[in-house]
Chimera marker file (.cmm) of the C-alpha trace (Angstrom):
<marker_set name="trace">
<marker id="1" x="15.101" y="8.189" z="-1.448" r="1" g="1" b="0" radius="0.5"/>
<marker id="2" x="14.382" y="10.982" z="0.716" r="1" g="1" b="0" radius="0.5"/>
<marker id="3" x="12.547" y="9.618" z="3.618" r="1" g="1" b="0" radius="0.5"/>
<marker id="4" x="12.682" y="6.483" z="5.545" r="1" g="1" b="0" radius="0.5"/>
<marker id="5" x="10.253" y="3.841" z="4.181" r="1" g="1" b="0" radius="0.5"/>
<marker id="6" x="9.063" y="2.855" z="7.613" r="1" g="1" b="0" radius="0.5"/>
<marker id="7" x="8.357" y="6.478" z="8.576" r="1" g="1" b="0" radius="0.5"/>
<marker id="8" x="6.120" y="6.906" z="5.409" r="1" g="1" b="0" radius="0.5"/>
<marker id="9" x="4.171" y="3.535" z="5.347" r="1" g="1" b="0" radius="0.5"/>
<marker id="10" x="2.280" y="3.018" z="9.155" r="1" g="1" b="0" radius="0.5"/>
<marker id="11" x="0.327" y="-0.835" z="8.109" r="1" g="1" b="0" radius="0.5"/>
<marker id="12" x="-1.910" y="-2.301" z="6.201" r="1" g="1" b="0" radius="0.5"/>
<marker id="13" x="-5.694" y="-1.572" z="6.440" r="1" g="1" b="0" radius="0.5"/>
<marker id="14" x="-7.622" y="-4.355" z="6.146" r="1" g="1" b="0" radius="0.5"/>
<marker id="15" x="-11.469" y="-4.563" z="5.775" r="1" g="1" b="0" radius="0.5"/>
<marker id="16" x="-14.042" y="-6.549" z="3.550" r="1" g="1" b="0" radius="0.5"/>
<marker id="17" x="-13.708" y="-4.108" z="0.530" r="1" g="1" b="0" radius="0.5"/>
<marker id="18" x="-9.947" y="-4.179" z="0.917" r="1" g="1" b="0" radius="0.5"/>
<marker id="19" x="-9.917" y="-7.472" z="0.913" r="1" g="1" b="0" radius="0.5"/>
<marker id="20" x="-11.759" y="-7.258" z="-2.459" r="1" g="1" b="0" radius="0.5"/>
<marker id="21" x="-9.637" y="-4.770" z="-3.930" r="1" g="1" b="0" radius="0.5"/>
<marker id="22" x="-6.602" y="-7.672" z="-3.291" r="1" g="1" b="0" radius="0.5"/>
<marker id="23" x="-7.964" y="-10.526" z="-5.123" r="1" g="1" b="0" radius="0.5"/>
<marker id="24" x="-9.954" y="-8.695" z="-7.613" r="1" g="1" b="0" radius="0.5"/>
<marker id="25" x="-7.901" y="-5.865" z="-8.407" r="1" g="1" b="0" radius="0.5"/>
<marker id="26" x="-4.452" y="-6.411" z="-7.215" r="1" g="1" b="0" radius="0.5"/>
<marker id="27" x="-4.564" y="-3.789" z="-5.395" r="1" g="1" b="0" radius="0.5"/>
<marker id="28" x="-3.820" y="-3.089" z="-1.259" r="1" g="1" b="0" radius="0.5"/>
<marker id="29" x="-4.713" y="-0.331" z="1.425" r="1" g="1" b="0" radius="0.5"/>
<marker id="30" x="-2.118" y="1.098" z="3.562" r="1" g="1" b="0" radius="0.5"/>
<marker id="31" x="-2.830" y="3.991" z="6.501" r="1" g="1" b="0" radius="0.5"/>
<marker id="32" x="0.493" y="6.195" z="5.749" r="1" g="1" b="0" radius="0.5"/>
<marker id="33" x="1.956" y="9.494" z="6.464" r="1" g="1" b="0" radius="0.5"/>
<marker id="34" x="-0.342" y="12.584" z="6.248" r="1" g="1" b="0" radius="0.5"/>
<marker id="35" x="2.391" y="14.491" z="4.702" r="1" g="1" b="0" radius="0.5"/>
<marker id="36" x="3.231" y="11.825" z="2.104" r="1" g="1" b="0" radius="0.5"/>
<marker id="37" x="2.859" y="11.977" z="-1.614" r="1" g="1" b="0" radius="0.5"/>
<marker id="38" x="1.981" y="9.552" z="-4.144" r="1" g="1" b="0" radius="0.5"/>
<marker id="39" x="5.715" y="8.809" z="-5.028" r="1" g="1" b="0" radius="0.5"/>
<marker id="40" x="6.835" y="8.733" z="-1.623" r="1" g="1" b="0" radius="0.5"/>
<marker id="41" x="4.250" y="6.275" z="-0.812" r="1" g="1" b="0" radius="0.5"/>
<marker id="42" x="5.108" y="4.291" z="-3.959" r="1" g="1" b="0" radius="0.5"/>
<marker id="43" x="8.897" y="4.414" z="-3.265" r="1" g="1" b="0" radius="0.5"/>
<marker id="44" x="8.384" y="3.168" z="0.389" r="1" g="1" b="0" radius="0.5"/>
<marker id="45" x="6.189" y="0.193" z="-0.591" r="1" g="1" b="0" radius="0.5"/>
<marker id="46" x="8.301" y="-0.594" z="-3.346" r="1" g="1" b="0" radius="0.5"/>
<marker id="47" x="11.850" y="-0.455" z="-0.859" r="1" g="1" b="0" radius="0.5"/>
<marker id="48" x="9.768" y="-2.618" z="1.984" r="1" g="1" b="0" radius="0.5"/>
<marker id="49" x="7.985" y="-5.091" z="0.341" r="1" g="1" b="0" radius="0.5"/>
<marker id="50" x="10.336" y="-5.761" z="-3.067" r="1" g="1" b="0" radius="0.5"/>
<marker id="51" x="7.699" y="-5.323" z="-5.396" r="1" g="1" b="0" radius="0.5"/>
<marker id="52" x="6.706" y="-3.015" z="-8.418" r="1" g="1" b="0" radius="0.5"/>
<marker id="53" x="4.125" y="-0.239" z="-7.793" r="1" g="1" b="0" radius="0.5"/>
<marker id="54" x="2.277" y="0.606" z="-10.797" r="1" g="1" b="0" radius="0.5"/>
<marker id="55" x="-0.296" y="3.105" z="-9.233" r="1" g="1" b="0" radius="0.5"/>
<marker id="56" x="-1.131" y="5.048" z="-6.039" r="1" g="1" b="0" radius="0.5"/>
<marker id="57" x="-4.381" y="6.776" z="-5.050" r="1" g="1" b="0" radius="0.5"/>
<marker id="58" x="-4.980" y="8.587" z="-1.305" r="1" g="1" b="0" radius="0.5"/>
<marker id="59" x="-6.915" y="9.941" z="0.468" r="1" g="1" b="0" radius="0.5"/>
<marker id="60" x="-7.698" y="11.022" z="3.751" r="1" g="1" b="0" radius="0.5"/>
<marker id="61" x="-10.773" y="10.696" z="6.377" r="1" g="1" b="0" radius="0.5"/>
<marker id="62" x="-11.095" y="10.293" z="10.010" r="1" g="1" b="0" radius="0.5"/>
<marker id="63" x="-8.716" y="7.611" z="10.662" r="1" g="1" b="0" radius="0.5"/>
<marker id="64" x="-5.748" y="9.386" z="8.526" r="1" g="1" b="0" radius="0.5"/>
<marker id="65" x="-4.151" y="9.100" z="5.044" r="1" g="1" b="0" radius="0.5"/>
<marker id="66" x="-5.272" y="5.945" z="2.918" r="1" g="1" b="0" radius="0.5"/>
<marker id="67" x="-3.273" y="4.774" z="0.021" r="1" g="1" b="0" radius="0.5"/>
<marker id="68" x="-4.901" y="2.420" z="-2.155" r="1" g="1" b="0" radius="0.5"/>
<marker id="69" x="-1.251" y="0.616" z="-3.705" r="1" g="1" b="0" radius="0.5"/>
<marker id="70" x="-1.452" y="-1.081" z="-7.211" r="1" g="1" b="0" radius="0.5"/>
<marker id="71" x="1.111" y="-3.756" z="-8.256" r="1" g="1" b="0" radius="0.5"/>
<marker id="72" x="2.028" y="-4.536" z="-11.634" r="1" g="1" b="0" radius="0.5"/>
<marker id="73" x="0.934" y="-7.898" z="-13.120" r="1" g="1" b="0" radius="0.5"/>
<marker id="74" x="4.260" y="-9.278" z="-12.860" r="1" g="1" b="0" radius="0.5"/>
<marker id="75" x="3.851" y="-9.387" z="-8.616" r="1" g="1" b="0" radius="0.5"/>
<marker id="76" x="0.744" y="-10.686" z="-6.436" r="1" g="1" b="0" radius="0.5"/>
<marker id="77" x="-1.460" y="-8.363" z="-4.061" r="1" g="1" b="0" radius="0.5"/>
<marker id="78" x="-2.392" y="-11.825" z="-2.448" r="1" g="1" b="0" radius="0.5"/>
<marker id="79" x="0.586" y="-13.347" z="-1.896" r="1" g="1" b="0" radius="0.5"/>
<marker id="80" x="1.903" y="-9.479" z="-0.419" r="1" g="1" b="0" radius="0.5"/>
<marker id="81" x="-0.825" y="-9.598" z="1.787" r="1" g="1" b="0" radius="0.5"/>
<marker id="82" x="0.087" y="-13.493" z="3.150" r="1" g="1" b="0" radius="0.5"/>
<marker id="83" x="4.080" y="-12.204" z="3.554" r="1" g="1" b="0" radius="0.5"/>
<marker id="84" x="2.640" y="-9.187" z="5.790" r="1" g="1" b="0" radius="0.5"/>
<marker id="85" x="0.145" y="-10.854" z="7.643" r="1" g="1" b="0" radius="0.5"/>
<marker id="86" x="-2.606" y="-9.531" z="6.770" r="1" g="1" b="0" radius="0.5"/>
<marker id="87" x="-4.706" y="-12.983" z="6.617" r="1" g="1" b="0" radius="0.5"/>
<link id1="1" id2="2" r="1" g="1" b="0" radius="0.2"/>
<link id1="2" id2="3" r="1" g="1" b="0" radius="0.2"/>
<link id1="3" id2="4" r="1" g="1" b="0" radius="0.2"/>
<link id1="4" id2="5" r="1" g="1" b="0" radius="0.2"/>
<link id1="5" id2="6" r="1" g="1" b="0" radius="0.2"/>
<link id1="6" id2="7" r="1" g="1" b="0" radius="0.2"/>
<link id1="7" id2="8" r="1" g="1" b="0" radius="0.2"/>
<link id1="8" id2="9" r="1" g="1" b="0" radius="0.2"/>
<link id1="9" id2="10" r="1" g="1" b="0" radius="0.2"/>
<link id1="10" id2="11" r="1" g="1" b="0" radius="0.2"/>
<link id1="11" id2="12" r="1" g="1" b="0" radius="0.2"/>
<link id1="12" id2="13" r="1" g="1" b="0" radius="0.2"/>
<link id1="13" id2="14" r="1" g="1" b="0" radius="0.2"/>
<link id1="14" id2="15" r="1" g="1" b="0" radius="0.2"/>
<link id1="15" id2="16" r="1" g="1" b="0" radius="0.2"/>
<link id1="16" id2="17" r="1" g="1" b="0" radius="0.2"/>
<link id1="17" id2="18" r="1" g="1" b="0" radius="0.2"/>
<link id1="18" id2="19" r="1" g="1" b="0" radius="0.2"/>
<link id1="19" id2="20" r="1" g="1" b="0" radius="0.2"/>
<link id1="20" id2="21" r="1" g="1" b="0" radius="0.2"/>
<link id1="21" id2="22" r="1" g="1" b="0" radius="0.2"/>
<link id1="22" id2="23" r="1" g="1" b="0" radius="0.2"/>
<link id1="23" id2="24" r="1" g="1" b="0" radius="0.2"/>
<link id1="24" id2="25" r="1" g="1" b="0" radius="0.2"/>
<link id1="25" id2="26" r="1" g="1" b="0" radius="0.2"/>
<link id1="26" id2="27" r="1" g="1" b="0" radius="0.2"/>
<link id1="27" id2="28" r="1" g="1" b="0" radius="0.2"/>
<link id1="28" id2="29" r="1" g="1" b="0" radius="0.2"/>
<link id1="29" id2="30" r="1" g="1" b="0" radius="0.2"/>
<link id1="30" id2="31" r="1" g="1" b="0" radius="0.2"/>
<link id1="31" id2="32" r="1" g="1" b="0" radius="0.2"/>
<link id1="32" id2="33" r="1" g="1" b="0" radius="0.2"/>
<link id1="33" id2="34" r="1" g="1" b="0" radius="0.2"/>
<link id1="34" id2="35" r="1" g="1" b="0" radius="0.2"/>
<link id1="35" id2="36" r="1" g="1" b="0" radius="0.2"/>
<link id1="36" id2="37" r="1" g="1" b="0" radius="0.2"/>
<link id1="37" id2="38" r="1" g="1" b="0" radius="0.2"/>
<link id1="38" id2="39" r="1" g="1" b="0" radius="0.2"/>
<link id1="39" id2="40" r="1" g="1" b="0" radius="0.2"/>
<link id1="40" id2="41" r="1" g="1" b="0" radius="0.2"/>
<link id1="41" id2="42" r="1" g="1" b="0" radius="0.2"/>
<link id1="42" id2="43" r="1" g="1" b="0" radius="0.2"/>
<link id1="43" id2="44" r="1" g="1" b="0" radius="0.2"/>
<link id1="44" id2="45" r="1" g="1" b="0" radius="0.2"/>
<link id1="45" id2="46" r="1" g="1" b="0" radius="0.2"/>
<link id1="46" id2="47" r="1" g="1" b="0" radius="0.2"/>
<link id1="47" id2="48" r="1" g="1" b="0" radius="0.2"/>
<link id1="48" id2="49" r="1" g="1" b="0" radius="0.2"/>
<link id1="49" id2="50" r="1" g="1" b="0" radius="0.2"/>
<link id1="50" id2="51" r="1" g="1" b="0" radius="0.2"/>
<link id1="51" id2="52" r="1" g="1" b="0" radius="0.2"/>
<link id1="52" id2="53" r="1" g="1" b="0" radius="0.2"/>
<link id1="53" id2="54" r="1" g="1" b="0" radius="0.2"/>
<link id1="54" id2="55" r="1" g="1" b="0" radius="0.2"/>
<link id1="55" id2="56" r="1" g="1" b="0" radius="0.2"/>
<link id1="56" id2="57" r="1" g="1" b="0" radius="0.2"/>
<link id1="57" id2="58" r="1" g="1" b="0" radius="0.2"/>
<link id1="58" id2="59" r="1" g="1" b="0" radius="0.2"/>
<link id1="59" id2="60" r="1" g="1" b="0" radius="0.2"/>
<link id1="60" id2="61" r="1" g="1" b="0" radius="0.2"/>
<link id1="61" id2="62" r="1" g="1" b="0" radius="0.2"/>
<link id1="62" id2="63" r="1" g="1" b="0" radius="0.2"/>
<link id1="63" id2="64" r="1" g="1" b="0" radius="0.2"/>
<link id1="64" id2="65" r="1" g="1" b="0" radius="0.2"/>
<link id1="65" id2="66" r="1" g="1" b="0" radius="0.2"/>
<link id1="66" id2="67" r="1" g="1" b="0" radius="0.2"/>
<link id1="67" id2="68" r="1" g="1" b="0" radius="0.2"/>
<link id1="68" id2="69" r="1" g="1" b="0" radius="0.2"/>
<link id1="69" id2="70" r="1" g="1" b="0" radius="0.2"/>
<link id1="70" id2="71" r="1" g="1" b="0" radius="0.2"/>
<link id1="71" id2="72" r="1" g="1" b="0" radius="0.2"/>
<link id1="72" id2="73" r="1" g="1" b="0" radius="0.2"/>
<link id1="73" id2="74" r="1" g="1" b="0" radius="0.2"/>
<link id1="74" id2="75" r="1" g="1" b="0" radius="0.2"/>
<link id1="75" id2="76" r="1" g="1" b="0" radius="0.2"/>
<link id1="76" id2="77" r="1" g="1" b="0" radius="0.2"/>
<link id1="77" id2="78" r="1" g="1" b="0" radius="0.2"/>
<link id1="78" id2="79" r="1" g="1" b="0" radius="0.2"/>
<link id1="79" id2="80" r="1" g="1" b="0" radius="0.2"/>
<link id1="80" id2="81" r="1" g="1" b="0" radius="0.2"/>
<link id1="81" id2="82" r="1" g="1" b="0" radius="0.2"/>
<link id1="82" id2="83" r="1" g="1" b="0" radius="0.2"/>
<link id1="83" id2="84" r="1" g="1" b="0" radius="0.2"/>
<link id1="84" id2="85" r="1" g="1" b="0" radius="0.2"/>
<link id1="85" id2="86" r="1" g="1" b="0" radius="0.2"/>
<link id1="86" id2="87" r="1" g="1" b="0" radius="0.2"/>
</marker_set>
């Protein structure tokens, strides 16, 4: 891997939509790295967190770069979110 996981991934971002996204669509919201790419992203999560990505969208607005992180089916967006804290 070519960068360090915790210099690519910053924390989760959590609002009511993202919240959503977790229990409806397995999917979670990270603020990350403005130079990051969708693998790096998808590396880092995967190396912190020991789960499988199976998607990555970004993008970027006024409080940085967003990546919206989609596990596979076999691994829980919910459960990832109780481990990290984010309830």
């Amino acid at each position: 891997m070519s960068k360090d996981p915790y210099t690519v991934v910053y924390h989760p971002h959590v609002t009511e939509k993202t919240m959503n996204l977790m229990s409806e669509q397995n999917k979670l919201e990270f603020i990350v790295d403005r130079r990051a790419n969708k693998k790096d992203v998808k590396l880092a999560v995967e190396a912190l967190f020991e789960v499988k990505v199976q998607s990555v969208n970004t993008f970027i607005n006024s409080e940085g770069k967003h990546a919206i992180v989609k596990l596979t089916k076999d691994y829980s967006a919910e459960d990832l979110g109780m481990r990290i804290g984010v309830f």
